[in-house]
N, C-alpha and C positions, 0 to 999 in steps of 0.2 A: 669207470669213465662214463657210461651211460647214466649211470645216477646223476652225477654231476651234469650232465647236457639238460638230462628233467629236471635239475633242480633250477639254471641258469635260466630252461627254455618257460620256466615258469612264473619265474621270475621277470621275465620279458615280456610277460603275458601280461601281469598285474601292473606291471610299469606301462604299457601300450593303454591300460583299461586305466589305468588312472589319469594317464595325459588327455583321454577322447573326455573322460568324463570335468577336468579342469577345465578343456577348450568352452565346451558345454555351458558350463559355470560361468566362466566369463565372456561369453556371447549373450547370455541371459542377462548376464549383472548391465553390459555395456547397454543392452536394450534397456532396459529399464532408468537407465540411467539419463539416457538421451529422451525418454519419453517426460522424466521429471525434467529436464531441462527444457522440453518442448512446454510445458506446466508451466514453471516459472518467467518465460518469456509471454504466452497468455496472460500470465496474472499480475507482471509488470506492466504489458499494456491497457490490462482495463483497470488497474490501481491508475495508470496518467488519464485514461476517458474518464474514471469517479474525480480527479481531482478538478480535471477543465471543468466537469459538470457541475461540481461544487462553486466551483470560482466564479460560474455564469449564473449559478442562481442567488451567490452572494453579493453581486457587484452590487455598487450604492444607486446605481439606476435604476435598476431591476424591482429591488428594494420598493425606491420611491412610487413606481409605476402600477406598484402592484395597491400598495397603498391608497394611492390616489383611486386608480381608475374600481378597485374591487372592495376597498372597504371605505370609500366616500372621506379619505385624511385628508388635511391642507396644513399649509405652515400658517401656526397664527400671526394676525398681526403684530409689528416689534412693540408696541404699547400694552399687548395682551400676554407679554413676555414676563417674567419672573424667575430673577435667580435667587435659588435660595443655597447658601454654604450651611455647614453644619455648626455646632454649635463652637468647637474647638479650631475651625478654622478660620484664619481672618479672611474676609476679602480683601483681593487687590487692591491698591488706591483707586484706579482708574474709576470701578466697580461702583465703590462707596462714594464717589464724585457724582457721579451721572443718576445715582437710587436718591440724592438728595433734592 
């Protein structure tokens, strides 16, 4: 009968060391888990501040300003204009109206 209480009570042992050591485990795993999710909420918002950023330096005003005022562009005049289509496409009627 004693044998069997040592064999139960040791059994009780390893079963108690394994539950402390699961809890362990997953209090680790949940940290770490909530830490990548803390990441991912970070890296969602500054993916939205890289894309406004983007938007604001690609806006067509932006563009123009930057043009004009830092490397001396302007629109030429509509007389100093010239379309030219490729060889395979025709131009529009309107087009070939107004080049003659």
């Amino acid at each position: 009968m004693t044998r069997l209480n040592f064999i139960l009570f040791a059994v009780l042992i390893l079963s108690a060391l394994s539950l402390v050591t699961s809890q362990h485990k997953s209090r680790k795993l949940i940290f770490e888990l909530q830490q990548q999710q803390e990441m991912a909420k970070f890296s969602d918002t500054e993916w939205s501040q890289l894309q406004l950023e983007q938007s604001t330096w690609a806006m067509h005003s932006r563009l123009e300003q930057v043009a004009s005022d830092l490397l001396h562009m302007h629109v030429p005049d509509t007389k100093h204009i010239q379309i030219v289509a490729p060889d395979d496409v025709p131009l529009p009627q309107a087009i070939n109206q107004t080049s003659k």
